[in-house]
LOROTOR-18046 format. One record per residue: residue in three letters; x, y, z of N, C-alpha, C, O in turn. Coordinates in steps of 0.2 Angstrom, whole numbers, always signed. Each point is the difference from the previous one (the first is absolute). Last residue first. Example, Ala and Ser with C-alpha at 12.3 -4.5 7.8 and 13.67 -1.06 7.14 Angstrom:
SER/+64/-11/+35/+4/+6/+1/-4/+5/+3/+3/+6/+1
ALA/-1/-34/-1/-4/+6/+0/+4/+6/+0/+5/-1/+3
This chain:
UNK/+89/-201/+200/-3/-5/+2/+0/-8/-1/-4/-3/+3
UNK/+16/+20/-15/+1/+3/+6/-3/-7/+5/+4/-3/+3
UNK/-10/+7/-24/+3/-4/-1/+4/-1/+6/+4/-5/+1
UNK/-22/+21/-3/-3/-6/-3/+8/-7/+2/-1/-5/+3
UNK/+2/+29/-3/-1/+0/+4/-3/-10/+2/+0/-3/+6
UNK/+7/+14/-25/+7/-2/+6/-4/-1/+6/+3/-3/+4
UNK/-19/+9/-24/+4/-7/-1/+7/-1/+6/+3/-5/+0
UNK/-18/+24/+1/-3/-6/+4/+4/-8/-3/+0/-6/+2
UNK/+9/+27/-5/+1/+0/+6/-4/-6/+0/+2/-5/+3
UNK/-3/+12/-23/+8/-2/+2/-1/-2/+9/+4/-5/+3
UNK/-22/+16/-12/-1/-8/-4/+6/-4/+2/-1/-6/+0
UNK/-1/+31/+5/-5/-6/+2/+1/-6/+1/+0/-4/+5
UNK/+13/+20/-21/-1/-2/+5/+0/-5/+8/+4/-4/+4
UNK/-14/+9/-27/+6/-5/+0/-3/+1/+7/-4/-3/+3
UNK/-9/+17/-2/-3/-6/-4/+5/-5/+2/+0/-4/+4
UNK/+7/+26/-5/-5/-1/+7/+0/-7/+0/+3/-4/+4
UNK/+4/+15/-23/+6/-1/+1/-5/-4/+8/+1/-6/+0
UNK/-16/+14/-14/+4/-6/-2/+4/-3/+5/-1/-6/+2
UNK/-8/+25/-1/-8/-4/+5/+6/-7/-2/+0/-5/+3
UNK/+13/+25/-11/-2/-2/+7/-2/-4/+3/+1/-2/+5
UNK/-3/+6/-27/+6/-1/+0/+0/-3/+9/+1/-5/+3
UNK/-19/+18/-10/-1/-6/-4/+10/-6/+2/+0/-6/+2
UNK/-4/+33/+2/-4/-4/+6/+0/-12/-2/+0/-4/+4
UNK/+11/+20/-19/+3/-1/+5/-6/-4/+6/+1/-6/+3
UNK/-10/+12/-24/+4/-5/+0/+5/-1/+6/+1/-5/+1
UNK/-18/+20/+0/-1/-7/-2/+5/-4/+0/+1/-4/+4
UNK/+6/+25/-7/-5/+1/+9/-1/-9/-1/+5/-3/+2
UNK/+1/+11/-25/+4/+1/+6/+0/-3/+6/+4/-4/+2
UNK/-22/+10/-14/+1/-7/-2/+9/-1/+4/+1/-4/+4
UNK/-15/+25/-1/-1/-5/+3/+0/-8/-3/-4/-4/+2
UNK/+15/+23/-11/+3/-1/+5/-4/-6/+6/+3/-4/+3
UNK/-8/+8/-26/+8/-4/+1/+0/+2/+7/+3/-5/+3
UNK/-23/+15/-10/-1/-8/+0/+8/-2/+0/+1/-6/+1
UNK/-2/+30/+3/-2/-6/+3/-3/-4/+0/-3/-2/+6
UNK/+13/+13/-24/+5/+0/+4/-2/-3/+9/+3/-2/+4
UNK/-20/+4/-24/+6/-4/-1/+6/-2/+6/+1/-5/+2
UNK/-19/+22/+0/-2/-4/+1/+6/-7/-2/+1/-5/+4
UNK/+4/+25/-10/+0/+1/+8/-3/-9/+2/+3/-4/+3
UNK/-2/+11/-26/+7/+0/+1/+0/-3/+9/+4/-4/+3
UNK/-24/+12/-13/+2/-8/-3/+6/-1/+4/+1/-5/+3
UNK/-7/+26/-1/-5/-3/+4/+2/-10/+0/+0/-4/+4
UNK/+7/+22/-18/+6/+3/+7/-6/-7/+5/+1/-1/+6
UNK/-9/+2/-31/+6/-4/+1/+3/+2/+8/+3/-4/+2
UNK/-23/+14/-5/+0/-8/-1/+8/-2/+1/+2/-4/+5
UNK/-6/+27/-7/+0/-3/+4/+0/-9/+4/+1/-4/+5
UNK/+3/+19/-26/+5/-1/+3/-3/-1/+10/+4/+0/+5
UNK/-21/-3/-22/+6/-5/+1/+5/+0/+1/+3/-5/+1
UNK/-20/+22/+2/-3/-5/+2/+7/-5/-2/+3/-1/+5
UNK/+2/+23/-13/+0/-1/+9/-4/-7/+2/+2/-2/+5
UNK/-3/+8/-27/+7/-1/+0/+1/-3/+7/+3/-5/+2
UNK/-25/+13/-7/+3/-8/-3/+5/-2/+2/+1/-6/+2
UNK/-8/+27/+5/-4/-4/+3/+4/-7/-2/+3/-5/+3
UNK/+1/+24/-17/+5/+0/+5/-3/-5/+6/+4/-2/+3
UNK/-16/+4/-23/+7/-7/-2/+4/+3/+5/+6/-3/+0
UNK/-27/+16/+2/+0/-8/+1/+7/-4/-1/+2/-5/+3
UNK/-4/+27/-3/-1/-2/+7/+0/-7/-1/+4/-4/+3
UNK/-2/+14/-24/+8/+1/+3/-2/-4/+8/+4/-5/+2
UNK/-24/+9/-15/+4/-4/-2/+7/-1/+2/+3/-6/-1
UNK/-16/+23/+6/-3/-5/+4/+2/-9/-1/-1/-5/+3
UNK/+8/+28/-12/+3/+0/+5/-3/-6/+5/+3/-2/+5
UNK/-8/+6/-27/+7/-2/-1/+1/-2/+9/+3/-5/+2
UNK/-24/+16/-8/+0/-7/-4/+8/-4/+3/+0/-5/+2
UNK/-3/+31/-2/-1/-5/+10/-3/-7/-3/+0/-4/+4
UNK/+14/+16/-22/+2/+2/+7/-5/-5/+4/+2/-5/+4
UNK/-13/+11/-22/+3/-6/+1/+7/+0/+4/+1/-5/+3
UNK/-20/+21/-1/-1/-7/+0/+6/-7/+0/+1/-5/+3
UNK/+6/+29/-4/-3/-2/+4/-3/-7/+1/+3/-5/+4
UNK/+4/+15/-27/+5/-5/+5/-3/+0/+8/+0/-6/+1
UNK/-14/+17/-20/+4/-8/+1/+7/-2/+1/+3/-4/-2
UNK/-14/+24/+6/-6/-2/+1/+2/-9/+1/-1/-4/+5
UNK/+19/+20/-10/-2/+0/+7/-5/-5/+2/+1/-4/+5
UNK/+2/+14/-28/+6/-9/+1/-3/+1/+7/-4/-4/+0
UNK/-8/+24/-7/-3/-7/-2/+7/-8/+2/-2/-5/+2
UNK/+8/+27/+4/-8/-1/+3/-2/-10/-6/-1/-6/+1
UNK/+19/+19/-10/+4/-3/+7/-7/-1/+5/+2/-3/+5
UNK/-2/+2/-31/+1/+4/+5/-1/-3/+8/-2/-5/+3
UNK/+3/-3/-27/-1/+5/+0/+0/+3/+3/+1/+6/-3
UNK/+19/-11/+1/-7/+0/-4/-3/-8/+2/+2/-6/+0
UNK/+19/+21/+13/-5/-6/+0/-5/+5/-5/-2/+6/+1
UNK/+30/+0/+9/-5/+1/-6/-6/-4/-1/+1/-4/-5
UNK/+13/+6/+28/+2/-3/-7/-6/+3/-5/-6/+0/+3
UNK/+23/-2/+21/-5/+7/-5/-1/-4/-4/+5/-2/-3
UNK/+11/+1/+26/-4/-4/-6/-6/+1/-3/-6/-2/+2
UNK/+30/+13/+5/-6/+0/+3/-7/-5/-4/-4/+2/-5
UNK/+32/-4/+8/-5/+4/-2/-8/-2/+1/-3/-5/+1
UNK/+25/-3/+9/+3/+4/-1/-6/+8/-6/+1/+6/-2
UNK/-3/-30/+8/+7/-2/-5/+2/+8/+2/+5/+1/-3
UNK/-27/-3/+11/+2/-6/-1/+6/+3/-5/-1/+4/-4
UNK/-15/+9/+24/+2/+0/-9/+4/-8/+2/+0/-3/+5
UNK/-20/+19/+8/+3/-6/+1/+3/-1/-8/-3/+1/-5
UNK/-12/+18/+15/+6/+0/+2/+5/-6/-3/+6/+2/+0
UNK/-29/-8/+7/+2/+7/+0/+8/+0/+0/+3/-4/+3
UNK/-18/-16/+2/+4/+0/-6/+4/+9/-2/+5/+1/-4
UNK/-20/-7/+24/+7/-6/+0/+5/+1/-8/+6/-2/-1
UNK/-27/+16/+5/+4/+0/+7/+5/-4/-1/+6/+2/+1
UNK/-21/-9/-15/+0/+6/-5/+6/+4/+6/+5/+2/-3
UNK/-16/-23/+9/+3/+0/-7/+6/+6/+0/+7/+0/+0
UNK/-24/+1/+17/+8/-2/+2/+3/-2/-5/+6/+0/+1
UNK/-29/+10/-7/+4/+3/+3/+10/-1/+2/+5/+3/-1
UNK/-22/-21/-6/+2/+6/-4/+5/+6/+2/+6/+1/-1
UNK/-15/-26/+10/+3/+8/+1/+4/+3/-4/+6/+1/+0
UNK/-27/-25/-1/+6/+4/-1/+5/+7/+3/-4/+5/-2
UNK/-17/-23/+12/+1/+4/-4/+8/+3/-1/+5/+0/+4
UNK/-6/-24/-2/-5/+8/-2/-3/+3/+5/-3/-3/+5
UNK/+21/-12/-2/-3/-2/-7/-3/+6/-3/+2/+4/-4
UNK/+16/-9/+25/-7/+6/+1/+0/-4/-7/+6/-1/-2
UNK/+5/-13/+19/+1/+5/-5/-7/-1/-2/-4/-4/+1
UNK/+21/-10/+17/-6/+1/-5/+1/+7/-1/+4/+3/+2
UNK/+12/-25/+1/+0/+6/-2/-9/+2/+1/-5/-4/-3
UNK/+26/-16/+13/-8/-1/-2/+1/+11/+1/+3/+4/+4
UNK/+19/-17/-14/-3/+6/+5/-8/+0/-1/-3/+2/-5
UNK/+25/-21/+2/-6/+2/-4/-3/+4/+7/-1/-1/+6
UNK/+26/-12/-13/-3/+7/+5/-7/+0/-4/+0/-1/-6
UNK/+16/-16/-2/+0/+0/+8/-4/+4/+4/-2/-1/+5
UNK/+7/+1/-31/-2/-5/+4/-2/-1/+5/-5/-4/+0
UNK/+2/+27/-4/+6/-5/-4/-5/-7/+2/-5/+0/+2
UNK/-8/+20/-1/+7/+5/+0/+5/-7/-3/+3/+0/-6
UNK/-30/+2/+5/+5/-5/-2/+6/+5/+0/+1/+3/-5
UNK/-26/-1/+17/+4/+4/-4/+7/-4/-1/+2/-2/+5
UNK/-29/-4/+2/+7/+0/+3/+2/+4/-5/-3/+1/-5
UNK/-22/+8/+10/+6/-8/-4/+6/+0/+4/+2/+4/+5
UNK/-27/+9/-6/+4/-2/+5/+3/-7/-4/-2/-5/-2
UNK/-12/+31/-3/+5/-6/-4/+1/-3/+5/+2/+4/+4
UNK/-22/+14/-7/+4/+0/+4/+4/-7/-3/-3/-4/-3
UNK/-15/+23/-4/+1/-8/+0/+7/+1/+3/+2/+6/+0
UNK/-25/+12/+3/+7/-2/-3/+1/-8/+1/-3/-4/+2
UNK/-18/+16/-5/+3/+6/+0/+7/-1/+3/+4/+5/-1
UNK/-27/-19/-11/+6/+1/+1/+4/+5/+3/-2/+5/-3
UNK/-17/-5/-10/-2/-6/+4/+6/-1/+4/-2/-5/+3
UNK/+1/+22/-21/-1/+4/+10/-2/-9/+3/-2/+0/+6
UNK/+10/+3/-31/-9/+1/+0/+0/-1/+8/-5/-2/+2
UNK/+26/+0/-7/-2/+8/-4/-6/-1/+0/-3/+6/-1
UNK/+12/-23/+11/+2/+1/+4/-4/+10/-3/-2/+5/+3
UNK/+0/-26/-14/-3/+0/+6/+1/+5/+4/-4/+1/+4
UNK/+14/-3/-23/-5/+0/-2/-5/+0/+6/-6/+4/+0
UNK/+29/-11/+3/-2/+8/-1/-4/+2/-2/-1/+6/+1
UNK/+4/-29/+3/-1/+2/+7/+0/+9/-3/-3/+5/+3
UNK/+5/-19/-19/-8/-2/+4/+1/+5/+6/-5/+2/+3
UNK/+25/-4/-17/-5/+4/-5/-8/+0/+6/-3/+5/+1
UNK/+22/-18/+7/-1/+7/+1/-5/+3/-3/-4/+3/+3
UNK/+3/-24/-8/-1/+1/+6/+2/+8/+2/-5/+4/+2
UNK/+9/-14/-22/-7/+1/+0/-1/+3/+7/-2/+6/+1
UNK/+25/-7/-8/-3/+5/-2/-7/-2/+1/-4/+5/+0
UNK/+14/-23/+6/+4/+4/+4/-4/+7/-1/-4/+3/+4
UNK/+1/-20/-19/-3/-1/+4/+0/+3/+6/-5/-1/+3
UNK/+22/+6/-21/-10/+1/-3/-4/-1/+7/-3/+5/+2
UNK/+27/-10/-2/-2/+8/+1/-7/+0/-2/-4/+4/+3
UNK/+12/-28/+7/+2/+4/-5/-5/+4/+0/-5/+0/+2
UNK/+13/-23/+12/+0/+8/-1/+0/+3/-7/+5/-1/-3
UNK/-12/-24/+13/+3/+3/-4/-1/+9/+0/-5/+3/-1
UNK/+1/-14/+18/+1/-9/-4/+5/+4/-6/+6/-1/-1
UNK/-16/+16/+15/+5/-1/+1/+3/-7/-2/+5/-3/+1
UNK/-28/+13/-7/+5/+5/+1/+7/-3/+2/+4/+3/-4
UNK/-22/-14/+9/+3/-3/-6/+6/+4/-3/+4/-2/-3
UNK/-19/+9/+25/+8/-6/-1/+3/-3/-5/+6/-3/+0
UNK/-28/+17/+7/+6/+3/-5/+6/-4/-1/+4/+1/-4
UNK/-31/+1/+12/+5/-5/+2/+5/+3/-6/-2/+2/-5
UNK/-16/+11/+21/+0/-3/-6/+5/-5/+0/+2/-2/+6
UNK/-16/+11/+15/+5/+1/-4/+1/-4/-7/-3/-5/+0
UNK/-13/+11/+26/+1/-2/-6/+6/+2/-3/+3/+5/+3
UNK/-3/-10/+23/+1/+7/-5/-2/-7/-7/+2/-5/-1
UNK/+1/-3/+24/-5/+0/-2/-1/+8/-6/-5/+4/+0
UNK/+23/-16/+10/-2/+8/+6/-6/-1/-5/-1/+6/-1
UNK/+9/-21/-11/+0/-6/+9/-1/+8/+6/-2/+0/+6
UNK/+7/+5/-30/-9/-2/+2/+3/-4/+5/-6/+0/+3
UNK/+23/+8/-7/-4/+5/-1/-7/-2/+1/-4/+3/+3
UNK/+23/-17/-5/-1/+4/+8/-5/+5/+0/-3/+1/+6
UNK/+7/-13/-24/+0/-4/+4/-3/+3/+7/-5/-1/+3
UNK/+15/+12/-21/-6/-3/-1/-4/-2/+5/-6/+2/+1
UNK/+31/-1/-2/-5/+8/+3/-7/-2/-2/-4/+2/+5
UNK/+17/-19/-12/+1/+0/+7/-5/+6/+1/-6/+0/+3
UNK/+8/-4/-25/-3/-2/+3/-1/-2/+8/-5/-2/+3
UNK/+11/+24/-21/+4/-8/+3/-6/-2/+5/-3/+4/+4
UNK/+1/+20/-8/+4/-3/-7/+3/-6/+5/+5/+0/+4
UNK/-29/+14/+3/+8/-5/+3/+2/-1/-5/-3/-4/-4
UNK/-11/+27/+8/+3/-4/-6/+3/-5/+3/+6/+2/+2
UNK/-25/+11/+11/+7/-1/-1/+0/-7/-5/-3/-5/-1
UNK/-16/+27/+12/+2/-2/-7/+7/-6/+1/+4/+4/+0
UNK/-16/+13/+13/-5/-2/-5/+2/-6/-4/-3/-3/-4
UNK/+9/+16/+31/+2/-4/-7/-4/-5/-4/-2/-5/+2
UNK/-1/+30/+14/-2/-7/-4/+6/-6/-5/+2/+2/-5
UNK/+0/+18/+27/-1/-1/-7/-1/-8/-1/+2/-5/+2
UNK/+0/+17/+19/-7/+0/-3/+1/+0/-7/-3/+4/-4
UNK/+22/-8/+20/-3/+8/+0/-6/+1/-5/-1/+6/-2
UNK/+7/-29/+10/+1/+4/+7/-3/+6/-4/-6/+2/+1
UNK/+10/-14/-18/-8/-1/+3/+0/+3/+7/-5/+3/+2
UNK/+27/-4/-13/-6/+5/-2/-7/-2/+0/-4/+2/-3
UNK/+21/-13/+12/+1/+6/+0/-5/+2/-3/-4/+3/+3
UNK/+5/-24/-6/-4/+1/+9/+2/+7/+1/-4/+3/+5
UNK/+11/-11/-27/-7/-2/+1/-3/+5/+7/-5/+4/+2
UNK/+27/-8/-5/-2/+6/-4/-8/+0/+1/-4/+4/+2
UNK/+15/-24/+8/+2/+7/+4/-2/+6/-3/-1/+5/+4
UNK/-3/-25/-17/-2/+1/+7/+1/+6/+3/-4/+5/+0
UNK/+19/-9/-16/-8/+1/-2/-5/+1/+5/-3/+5/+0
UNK/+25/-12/+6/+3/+7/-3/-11/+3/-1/-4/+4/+3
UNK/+7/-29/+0/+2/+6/+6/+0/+6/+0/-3/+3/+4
UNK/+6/-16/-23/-7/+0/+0/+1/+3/+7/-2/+5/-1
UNK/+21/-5/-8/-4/+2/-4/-8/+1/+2/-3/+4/-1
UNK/+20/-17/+14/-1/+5/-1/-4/+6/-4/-2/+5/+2
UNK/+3/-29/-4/-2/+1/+7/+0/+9/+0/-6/+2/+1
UNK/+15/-13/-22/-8/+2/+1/-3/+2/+8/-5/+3/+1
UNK/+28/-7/-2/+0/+2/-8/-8/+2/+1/-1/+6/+1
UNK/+15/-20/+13/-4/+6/+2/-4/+5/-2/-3/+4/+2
UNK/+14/-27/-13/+2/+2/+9/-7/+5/+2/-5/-1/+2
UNK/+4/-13/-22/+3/+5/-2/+5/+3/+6/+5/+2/+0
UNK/-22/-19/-6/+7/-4/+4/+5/+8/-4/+4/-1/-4
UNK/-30/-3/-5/+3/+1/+5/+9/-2/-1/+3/-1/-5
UNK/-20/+11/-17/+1/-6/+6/+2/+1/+8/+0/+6/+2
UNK/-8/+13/-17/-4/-7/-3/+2/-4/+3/-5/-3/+2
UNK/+12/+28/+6/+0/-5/-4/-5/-7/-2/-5/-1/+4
UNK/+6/+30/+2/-1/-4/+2/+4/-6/-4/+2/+2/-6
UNK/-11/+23/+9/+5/-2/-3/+1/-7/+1/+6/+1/+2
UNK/-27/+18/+2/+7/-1/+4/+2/-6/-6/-5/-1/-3
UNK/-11/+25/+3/+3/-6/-5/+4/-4/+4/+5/+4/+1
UNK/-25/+13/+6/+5/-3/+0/+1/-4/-3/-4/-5/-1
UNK/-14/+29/+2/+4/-9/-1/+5/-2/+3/+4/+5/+3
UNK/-23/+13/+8/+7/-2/-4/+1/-7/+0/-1/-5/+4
UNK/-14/+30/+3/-1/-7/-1/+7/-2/-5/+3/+3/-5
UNK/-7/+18/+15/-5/-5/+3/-1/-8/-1/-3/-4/+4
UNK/+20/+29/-8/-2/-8/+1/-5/-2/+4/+0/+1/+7
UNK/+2/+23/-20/+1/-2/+7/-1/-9/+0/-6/-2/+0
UNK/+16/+11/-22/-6/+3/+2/+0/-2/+9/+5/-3/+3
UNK/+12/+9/-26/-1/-3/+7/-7/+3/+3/-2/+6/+0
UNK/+14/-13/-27/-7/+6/+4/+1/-3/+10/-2/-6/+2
UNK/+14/-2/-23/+2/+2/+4/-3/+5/+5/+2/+4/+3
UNK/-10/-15/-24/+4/-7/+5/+4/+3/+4/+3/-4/+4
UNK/-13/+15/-21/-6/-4/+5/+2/-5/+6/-3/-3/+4
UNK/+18/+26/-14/-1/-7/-1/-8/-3/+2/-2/+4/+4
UNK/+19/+23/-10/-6/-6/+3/+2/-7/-4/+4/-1/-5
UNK/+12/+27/+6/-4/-9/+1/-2/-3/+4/+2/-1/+5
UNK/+3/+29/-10/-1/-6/+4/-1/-5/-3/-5/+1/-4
UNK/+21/+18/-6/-8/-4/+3/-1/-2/+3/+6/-3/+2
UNK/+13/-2/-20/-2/+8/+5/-8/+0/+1/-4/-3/-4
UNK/+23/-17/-1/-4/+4/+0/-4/+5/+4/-1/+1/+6
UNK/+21/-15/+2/+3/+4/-8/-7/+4/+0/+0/+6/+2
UNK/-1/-24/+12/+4/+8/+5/-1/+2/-6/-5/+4/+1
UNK/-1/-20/-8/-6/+0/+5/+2/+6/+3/-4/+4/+2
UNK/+17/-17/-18/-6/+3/-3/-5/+5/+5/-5/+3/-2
UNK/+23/-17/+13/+6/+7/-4/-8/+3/-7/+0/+6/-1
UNK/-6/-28/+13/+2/+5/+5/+2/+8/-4/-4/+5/+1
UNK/+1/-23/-15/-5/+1/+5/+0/+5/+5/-5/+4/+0
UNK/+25/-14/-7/-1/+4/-8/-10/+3/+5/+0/+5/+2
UNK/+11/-19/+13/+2/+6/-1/-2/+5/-8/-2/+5/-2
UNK/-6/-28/+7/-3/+6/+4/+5/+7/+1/-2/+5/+1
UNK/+7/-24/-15/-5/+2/-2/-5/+6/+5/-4/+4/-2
UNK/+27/-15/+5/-1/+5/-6/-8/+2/+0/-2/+6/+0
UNK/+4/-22/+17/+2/+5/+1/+1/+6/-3/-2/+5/+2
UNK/-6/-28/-9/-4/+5/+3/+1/+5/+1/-3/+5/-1
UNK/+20/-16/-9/-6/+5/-5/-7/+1/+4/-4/+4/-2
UNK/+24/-18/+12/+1/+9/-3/-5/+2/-4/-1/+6/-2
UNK/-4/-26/+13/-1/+5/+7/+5/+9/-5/+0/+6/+1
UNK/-4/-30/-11/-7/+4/+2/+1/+6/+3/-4/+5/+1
UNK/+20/-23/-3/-2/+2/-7/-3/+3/+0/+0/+3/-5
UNK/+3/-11/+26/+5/+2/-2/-1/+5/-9/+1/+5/-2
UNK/-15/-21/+12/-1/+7/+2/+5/+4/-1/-2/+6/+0
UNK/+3/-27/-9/-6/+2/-2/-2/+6/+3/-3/+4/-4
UNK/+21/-18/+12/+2/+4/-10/-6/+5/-2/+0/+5/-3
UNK/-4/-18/+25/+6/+5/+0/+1/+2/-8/-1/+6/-2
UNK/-11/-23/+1/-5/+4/+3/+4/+6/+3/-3/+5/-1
UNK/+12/-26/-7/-4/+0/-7/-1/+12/+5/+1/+6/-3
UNK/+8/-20/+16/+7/+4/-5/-5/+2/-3/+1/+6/-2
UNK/-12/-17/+17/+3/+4/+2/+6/+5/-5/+3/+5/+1
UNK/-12/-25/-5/-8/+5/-2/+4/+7/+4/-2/+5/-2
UNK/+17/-23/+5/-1/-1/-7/-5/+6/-2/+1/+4/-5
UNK/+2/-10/+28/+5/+2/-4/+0/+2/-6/+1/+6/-1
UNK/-17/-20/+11/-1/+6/+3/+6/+7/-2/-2/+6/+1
UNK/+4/-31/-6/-7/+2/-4/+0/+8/+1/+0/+4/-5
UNK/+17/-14/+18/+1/+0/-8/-4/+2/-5/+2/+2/-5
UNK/-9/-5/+30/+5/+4/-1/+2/+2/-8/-2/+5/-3
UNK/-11/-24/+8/-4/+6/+0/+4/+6/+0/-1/+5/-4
């Protein structure tokens, strides 16, 4: 299961690995359209309205013998759950990507859809329905924010459980974090036909498609680099307690001769 766990772990490491510079480009080119235009911009996906009601997506896997992998995740959820019910906000709504979180969601008795095939096979279409689902929800006010709870894949060894704001977006702190900001030494300006209001329209959406896609293959990666540190653990204590065994085994023997020696001198003594 290690080797098995290894192998989807290389597949899945490359896979975010490949993803993480063009999401990146992609929100700074985003970003640098969003300080540059004169005006304000709008979004439907950035309207903050007073929370009353929110989704959640949590991040989950399809198997077990991950270690702590889902334990947390779903504890993290719980806990957001009981927070904002303490301060009168509804949770309308939670996404379990993986069948474990499923699992748990209807056992607190919450409806939910089922998404786990999402992870049999990842890919950006399926990833874009769901966001597309939750901003359509979220621009017609059934919604007022989505909230992300995954692990975050730093290496092999390290996975950061991460939550994170979905929507609504901040424009504002786009527009505050990009001021001012040059690359190579110049300021990033570019000439856009038709116009820098219209490409906005379509990068937005697909920026927060991308981002919910990036959450997941960081989820995936973090699911088997947890498997294998979990296989490896469990490995190194089935050797020790065969170890344990075979001493204790060696002992009940060495006992046994023995025994058996004293009772044959003892015998011939007689």
């Amino acid at each position: 299961m290690k080797m098995v766990a290894s192998a989807k772990l290389h597949s899945a490491q490359k896979s975010i690995e490949s993803m993480r510079p063009y999401e990146t480009r992609l929100n700074r080119i985003m970003n640098t359209f969003i300080s540059t235009i004169e005006g304000d911009v709008s979004s439907p996906y950035a309207v903050a309205r007073p929370v009353e009601r929110v989704a959640i997506v949590a991040f989950t896997s399809n198997s077990s013998l991950c270690g702590a992998f889902n334990s947390n995740v779903i504890k993290e959820l719980r806990n957001k759950i009981t927070q904002y019910q303490e301060r009168g906000i509804q949770v309308v709504a939670v996404y379990p990507l993986g069948k474990k979180g499923l699992e748990a969601v209807r056992k607190a008795g919450i409806e939910a859809d089922d998404y786990s095939a999402m992870l049999d096979h990842p890919a950006y279409a399926a990833a874009a329905d769901v966001a597309q689902e939750l901003m359509d929800k979220f621009a017609a006010g059934e919604i007022d924010q989505v909230d992300f709870i995954y692990h975050h894949f730093k290496s092999a060894g390290t996975q950061v459980l991460t939550q994170e704001q979905f929507l609504p977006i901040d424009l504002k702190g786009i527009e505050a974090g990009v001021a001012g900001e040059t690359e190579g030494g110049w300021l990033n300006d570019y000439i856009v036909e038709p116009s820098k209001e219209e490409l906005i329209v379509k990068l937005i959406p697909k920026a927060l498609h991308l981002k919910l896609f990036t959450a997941l293959l960081d989820s995936l990666a973090s699911e088997h680099a947890a498997r294998v540190i979990a296989m490896q653990v469990a490995t190194d204590n089935a050797d020790e307690l065969l170890h344990d065994l075979t001493l204790q085994y060696n002992k009940t023997r060495q006992q046994a001769i023995t025994a058996e020696l004293l009772d044959i001198v003892g015998g011939s003594m007689q």
